[in-house]
Residue frames as qw, qx, qy, qz and C-alpha x, y, z in Angstrom:
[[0.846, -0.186, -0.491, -0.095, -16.59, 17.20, 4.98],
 [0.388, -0.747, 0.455, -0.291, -15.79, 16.93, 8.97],
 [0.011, 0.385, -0.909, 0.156, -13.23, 14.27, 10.25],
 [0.572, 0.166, 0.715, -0.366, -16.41, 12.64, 12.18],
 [0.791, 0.464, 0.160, -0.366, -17.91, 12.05, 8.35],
 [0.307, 0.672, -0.674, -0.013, -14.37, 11.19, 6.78],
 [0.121, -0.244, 0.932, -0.237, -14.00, 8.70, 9.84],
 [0.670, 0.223, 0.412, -0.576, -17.91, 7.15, 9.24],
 [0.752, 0.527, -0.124, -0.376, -16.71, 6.61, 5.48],
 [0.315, 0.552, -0.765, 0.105, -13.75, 4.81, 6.15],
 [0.452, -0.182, 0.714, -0.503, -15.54, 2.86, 8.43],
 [0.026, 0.239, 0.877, 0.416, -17.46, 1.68, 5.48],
 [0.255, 0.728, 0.378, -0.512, -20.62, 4.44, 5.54],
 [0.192, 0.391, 0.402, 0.805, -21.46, 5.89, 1.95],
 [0.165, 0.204, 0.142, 0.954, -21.87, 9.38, 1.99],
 [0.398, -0.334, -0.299, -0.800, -25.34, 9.25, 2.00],
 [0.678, -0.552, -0.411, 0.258, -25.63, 6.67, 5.24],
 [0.546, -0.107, -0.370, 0.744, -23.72, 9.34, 6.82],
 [0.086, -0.311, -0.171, -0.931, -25.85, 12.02, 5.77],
 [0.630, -0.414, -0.492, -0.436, -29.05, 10.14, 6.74],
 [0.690, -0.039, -0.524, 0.499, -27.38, 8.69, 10.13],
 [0.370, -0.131, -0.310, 0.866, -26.23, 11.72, 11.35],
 [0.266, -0.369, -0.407, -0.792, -29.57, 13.50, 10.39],
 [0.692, -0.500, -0.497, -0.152, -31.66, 11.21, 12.57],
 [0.570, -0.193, -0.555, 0.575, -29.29, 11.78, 15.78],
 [0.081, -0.002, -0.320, 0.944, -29.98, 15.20, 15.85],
 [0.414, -0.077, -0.266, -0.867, -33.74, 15.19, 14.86],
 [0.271, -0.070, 0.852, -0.443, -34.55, 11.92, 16.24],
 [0.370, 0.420, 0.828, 0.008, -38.27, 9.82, 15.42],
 [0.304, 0.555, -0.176, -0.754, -39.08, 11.36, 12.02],
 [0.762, 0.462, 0.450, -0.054, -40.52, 10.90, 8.94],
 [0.716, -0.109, 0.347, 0.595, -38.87, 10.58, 5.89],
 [0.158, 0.861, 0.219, 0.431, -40.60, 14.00, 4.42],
 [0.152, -0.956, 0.232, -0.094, -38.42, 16.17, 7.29],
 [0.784, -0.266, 0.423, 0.368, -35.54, 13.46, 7.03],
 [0.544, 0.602, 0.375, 0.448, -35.38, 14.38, 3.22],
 [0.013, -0.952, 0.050, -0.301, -34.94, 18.19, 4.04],
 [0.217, -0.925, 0.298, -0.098, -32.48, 17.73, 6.65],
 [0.845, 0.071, 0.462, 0.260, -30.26, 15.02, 5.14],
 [0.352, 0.624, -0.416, -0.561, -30.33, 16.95, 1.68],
 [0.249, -0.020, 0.930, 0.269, -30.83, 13.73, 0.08],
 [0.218, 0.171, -0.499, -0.821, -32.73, 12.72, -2.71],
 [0.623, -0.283, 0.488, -0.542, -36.36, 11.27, -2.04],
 [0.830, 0.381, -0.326, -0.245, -35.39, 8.87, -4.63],
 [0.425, 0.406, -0.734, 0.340, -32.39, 7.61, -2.92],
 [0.151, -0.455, 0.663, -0.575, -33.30, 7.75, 1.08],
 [0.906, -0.231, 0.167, -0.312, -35.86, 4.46, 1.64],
 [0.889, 0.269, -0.369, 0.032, -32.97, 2.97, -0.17],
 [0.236, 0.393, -0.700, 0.548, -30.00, 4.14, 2.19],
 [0.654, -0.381, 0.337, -0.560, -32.67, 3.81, 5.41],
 [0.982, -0.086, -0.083, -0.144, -32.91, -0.27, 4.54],
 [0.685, 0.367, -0.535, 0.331, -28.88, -0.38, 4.18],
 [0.223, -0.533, 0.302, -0.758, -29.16, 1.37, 7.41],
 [0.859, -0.235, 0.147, -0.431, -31.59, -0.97, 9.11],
 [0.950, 0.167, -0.262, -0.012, -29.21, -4.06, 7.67],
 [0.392, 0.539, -0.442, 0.601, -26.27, -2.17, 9.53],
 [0.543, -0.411, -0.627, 0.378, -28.33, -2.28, 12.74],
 [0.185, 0.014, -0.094, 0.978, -28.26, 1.83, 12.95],
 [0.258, -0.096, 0.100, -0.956, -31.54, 2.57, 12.39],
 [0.255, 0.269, 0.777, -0.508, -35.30, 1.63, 13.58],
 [0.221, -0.187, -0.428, -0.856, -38.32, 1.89, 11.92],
 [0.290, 0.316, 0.714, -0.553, -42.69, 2.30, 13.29],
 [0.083, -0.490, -0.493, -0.714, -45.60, 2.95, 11.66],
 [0.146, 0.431, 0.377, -0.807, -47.92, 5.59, 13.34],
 [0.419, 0.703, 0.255, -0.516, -51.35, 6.32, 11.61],
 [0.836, 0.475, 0.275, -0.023, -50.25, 4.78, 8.66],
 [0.160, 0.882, -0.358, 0.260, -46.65, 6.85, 8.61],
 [0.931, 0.167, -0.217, 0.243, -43.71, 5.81, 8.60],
 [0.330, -0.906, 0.226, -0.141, -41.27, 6.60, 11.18],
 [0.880, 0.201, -0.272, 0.332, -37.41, 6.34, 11.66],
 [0.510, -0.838, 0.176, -0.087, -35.01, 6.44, 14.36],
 [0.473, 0.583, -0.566, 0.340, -31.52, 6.35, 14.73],
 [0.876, -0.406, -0.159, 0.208, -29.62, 3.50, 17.12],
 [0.256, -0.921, 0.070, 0.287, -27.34, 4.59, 19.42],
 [0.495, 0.725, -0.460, -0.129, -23.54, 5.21, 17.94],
 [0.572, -0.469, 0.649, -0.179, -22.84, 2.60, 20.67],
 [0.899, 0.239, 0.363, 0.045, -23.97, -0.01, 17.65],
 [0.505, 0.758, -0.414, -0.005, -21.41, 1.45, 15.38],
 [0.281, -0.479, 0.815, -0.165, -18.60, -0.55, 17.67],
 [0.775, 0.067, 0.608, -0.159, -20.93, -3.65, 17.39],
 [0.782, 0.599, 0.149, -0.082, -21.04, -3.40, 13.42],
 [0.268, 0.770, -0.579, 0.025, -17.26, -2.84, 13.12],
 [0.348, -0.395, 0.833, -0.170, -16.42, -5.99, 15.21],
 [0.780, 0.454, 0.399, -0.160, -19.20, -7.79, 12.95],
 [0.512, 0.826, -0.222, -0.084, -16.92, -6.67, 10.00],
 [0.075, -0.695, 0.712, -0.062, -13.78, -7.65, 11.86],
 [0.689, -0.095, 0.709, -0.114, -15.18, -11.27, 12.10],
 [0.888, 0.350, 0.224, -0.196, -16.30, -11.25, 8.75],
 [0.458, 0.757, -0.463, -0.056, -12.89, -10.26, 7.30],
 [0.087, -0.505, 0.858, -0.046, -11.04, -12.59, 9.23],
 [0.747, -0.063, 0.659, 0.068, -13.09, -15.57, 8.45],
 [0.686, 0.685, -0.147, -0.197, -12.68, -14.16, 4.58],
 [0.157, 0.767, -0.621, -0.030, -8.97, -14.40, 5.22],
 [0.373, -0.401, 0.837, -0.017, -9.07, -17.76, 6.38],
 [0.796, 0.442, 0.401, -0.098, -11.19, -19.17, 3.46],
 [0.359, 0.892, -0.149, -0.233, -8.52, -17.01, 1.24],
 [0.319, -0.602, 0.731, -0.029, -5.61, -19.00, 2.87],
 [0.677, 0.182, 0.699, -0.139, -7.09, -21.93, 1.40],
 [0.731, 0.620, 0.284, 0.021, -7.36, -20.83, -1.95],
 [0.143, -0.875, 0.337, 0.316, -3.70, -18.88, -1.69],
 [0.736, -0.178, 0.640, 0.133, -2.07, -22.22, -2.84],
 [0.504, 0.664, 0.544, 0.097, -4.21, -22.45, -6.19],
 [0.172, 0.970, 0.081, -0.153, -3.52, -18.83, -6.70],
 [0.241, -0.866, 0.360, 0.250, 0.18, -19.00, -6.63],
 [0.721, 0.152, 0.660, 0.149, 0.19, -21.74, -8.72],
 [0.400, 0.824, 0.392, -0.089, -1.29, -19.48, -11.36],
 [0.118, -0.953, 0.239, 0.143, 0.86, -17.01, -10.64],
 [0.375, -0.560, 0.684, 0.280, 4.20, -18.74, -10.84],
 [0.611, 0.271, 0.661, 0.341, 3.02, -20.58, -14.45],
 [0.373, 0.891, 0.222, 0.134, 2.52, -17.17, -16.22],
 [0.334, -0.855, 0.364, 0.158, 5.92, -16.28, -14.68],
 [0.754, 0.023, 0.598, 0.270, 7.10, -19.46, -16.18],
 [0.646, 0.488, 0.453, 0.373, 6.32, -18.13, -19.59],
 [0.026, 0.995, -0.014, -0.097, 7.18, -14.58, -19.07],
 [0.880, 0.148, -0.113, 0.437, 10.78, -13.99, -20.63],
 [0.403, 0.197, -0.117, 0.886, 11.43, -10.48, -20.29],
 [0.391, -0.709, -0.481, 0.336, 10.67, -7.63, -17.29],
 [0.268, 0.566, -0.032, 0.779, 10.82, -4.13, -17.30],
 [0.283, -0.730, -0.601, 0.160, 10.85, -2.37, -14.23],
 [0.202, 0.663, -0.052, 0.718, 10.74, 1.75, -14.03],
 [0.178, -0.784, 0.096, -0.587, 11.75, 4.11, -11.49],
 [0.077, 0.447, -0.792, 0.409, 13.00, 3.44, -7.96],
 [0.576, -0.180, 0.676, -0.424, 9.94, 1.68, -6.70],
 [0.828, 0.425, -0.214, -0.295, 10.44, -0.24, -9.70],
 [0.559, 0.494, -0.661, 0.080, 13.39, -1.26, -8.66],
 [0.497, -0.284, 0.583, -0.577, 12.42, -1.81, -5.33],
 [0.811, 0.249, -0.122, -0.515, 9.80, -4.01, -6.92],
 [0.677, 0.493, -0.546, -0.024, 12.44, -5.81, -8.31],
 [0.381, 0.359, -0.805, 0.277, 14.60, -6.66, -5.62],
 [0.622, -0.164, 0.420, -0.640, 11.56, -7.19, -3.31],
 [0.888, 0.247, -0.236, -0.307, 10.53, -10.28, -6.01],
 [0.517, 0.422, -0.719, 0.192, 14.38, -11.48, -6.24],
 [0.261, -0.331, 0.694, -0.584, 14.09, -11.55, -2.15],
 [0.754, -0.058, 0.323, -0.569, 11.07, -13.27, -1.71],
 [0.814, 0.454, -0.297, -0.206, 12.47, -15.73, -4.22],
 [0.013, 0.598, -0.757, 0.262, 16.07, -16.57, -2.23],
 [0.894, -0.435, 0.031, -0.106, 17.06, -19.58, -0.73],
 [0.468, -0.692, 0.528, 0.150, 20.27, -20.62, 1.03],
 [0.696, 0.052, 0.535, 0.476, 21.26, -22.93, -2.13],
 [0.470, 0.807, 0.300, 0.197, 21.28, -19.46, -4.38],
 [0.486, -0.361, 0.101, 0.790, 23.64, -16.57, -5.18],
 [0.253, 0.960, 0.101, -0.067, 23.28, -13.00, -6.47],
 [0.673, 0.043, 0.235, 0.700, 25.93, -12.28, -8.76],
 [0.213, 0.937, 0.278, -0.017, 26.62, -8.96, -9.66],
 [0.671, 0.333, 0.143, 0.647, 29.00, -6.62, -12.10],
 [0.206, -0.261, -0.084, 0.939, 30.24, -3.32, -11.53],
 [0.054, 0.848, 0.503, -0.156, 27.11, -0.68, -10.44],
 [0.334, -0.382, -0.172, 0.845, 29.03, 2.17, -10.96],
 [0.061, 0.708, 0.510, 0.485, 27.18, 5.42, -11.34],
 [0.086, -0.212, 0.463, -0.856, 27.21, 8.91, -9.47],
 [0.585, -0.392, -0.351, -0.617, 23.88, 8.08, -8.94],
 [0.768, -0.261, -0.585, -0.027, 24.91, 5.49, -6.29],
 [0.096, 0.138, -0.449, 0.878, 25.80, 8.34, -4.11],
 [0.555, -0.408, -0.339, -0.641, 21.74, 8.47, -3.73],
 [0.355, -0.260, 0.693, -0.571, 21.10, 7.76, -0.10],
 [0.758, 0.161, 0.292, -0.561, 17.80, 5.91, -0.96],
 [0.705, 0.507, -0.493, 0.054, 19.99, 3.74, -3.66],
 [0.363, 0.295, -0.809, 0.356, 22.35, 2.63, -0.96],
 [0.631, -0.103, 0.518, -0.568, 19.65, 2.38, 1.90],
 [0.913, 0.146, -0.013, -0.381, 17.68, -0.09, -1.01],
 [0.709, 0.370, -0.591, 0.102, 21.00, -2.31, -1.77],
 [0.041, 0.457, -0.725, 0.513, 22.31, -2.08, 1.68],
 [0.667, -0.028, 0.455, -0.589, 18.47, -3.81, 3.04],
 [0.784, 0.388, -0.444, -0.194, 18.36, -5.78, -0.29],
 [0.601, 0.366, -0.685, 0.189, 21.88, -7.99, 1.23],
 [0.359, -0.074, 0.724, -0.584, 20.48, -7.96, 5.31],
 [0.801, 0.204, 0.082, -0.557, 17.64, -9.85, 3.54],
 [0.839, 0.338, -0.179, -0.387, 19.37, -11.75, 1.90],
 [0.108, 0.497, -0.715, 0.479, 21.62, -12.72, 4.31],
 [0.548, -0.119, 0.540, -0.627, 18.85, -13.60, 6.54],
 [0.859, 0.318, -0.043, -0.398, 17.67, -16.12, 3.61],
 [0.732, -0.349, 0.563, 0.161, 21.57, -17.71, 3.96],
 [0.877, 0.380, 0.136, 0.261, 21.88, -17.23, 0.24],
 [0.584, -0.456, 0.101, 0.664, 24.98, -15.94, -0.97],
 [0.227, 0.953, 0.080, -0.182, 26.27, -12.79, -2.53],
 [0.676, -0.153, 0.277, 0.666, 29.42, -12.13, -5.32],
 [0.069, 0.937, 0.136, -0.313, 30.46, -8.87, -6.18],
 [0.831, 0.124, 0.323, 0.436, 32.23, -8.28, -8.83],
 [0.193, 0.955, 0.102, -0.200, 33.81, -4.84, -10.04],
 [0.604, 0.722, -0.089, 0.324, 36.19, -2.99, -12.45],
 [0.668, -0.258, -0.183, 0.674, 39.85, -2.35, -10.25],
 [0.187, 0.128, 0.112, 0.968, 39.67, 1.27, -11.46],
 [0.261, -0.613, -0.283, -0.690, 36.16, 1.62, -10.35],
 [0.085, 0.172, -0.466, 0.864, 36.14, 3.65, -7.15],
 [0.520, -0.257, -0.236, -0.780, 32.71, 4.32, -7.09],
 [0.824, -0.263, -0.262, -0.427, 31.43, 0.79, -6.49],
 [0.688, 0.125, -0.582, 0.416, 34.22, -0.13, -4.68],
 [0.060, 0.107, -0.456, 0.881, 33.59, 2.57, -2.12],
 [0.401, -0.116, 0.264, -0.869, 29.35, 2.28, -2.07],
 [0.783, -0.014, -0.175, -0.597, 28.90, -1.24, -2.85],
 [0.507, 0.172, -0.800, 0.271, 30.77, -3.07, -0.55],
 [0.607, -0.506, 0.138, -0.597, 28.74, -4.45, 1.80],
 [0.466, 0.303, -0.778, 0.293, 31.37, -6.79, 2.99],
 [0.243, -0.292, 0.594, -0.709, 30.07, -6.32, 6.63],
 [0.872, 0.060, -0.070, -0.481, 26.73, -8.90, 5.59],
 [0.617, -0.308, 0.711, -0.139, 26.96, -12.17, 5.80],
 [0.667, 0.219, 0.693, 0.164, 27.83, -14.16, 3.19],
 [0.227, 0.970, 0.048, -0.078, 29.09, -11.83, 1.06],
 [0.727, -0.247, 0.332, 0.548, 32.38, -11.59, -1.11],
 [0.319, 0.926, 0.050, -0.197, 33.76, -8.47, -3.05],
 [0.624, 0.011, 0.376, 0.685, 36.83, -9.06, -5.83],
 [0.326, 0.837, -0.029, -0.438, 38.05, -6.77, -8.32],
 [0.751, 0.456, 0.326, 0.349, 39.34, -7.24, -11.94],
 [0.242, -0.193, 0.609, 0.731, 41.88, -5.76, -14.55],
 [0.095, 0.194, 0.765, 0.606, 39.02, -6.71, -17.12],
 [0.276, 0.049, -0.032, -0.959, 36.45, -4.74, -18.50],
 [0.090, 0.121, 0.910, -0.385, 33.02, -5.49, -17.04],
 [0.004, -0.558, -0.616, -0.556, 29.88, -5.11, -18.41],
 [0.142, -0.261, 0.189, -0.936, 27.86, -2.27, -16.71],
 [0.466, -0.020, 0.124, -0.876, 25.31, -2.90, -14.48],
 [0.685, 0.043, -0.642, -0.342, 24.35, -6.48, -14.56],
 [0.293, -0.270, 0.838, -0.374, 23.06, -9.16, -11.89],
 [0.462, 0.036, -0.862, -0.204, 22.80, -12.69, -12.34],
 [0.352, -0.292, 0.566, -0.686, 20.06, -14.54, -10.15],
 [0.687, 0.195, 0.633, -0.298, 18.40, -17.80, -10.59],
 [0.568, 0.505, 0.564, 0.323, 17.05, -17.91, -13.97],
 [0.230, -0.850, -0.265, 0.393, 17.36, -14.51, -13.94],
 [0.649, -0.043, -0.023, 0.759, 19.88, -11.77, -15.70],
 [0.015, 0.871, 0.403, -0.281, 19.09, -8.20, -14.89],
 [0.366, 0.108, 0.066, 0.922, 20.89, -4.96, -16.57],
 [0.136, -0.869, -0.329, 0.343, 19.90, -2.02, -14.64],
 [0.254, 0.426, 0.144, 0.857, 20.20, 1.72, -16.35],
 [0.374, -0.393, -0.413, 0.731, 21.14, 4.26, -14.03],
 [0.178, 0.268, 0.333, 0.886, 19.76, 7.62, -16.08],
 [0.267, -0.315, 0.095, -0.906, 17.28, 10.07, -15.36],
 [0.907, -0.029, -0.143, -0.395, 14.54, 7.06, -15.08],
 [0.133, -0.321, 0.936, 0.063, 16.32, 4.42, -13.60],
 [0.842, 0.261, -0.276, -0.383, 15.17, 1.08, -15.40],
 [0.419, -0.255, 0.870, -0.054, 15.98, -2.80, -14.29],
 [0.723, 0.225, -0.402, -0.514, 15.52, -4.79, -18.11],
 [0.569, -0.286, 0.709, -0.304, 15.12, -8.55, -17.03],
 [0.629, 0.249, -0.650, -0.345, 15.82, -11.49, -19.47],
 [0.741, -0.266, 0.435, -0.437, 14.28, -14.54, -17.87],
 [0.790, 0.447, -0.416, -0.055, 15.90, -17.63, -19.81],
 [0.851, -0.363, 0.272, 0.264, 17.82, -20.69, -17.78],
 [0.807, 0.280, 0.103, 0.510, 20.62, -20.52, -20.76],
 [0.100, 0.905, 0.001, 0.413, 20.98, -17.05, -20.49],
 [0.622, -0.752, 0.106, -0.192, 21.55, -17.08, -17.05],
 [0.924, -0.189, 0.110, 0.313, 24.11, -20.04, -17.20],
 [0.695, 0.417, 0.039, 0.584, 26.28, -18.41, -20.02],
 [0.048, -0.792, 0.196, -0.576, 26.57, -14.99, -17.95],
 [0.804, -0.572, 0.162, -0.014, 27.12, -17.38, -14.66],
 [0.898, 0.019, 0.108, 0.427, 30.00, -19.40, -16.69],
 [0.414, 0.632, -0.104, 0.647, 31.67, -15.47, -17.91],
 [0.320, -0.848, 0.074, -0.415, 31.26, -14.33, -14.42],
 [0.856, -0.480, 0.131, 0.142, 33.09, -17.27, -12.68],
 [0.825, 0.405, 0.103, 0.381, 35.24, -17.34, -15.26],
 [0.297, 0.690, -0.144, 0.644, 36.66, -13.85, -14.28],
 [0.729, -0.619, -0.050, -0.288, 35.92, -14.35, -10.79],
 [0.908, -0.230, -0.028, 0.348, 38.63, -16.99, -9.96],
 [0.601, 0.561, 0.005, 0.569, 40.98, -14.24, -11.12],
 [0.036, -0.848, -0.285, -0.446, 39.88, -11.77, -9.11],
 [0.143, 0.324, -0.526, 0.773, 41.39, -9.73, -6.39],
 [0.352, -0.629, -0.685, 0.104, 39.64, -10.51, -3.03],
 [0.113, -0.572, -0.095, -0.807, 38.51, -6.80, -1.46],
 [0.377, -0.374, -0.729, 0.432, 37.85, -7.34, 2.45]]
């Protein structure tokens, strides 16, 4: 297949409009008995692609002596039929915009009942903290317990937390870190102290591994071959892991 037929199908040409199409340019007013040969198309298939043709504005049709005859418009109409496309999508999008409302409705009552999330792999966890974002506002907070793992030496791991808290900065909500005094690790790749709104303590006391608190929210992320982000969705949940987090919090060493 050549770019010029690659770029015809992406344009929104099946295979066989492209065959037929590009037939007719070089061969010009023909019937469909030497169209059929130099196409390669079946003769079962080509009156149908000619009409999709004809509905696309591309091709012509005569009769002569009782024979049918087809011609190919110039490619000058391809431009016209893409800007026909471009109108129709955008007035889809603004009939969609209208029903977006409705939709998210939907959406956010099947969330309602959903208690527990699993998400796999890193653009799982992306996933994850893409949702939490989009979720933020300036009366929230992202709690969160000592990450440590070598893993969080992972460039793409600290790129995703380090965009995760400029986001969520920009949303004005706020951010507590919490970590183990003896853990180096997250003390050295998850202090992102430089964000706004943003506060890193350490503890004496042993910390659970791998936990953030967020809304209704309580994640525990496993770091292992597969990383994995299990998500219990439960208002009580949430509270009782808010009330142990503060609870060691006030204790804590501040970490500038």
């Amino acid at each position: 297949m050549t770019n010029m037929e690659t770029l015809l199908e992406n344009i929104g040409f099946t295979k066989g409009e492209v065959k037929v199409y590009l037939a007719l340019l070089e061969i010009g007013n023909t019937s469909s008995g030497h169209l059929i040969l130099k196409a390669d198309v079946a003769r079962s298939k080509v009156y149908e692609i000619l009409e999709k043709l004809k509905e696309k504005g591309l091709v012509s049709e005569s009769v002569k002596n009782n024979t049918k005859y087809f011609q190919a418009a110039s490619p000058e109409r391809i431009i016209d039929y893409i800007r026909t496309k471009e109108k129709k999508l955008k007035t889809q999008e603004e009939e969609f915009k209208k029903i977006l409302p409705q939709l998210l409705l939907r959406q956010n009552f099947a969330e309602e009942k959903q208690e527990v999330k699993v998400y796999v792999g890193f653009e799982g966890i992306k996933t994850y903290y893409n949702e939490v974002t989009s979720q933020l506002t300036e009366d929230d907070e992202y709690l969160a317990m000592t990450f440590s793992d070598p893993s969080l030496g992972n460039k793409s791991i600290s790129l995703l937390f380090q965009k995760f808290h400029q986001r969520r900065a920009e949303k004005k909500a706020k951010a507590k870190i919490l970590c183990n005094i003896n853990d180096k690790i997250t003390q050295e790749r998850m202090n992102y102290s430089e964000t706004p709104l943003y506060e890193f303590r350490v503890t004496d006391q042993i910390l659970p591994t791998g936990v953030a608190i967020v809304k209704d929210m309580v994640a525990t992320f496993n770091w292992g071959r597969t990383p994995r982000v299990f998500v219990i969705i439960c208002k009580e949940n949430a509270e009782q892991y808010k009330k142990f987090f503060y609870s060691i919090w006030e204790k804590a060493q501040k970490v500038k």
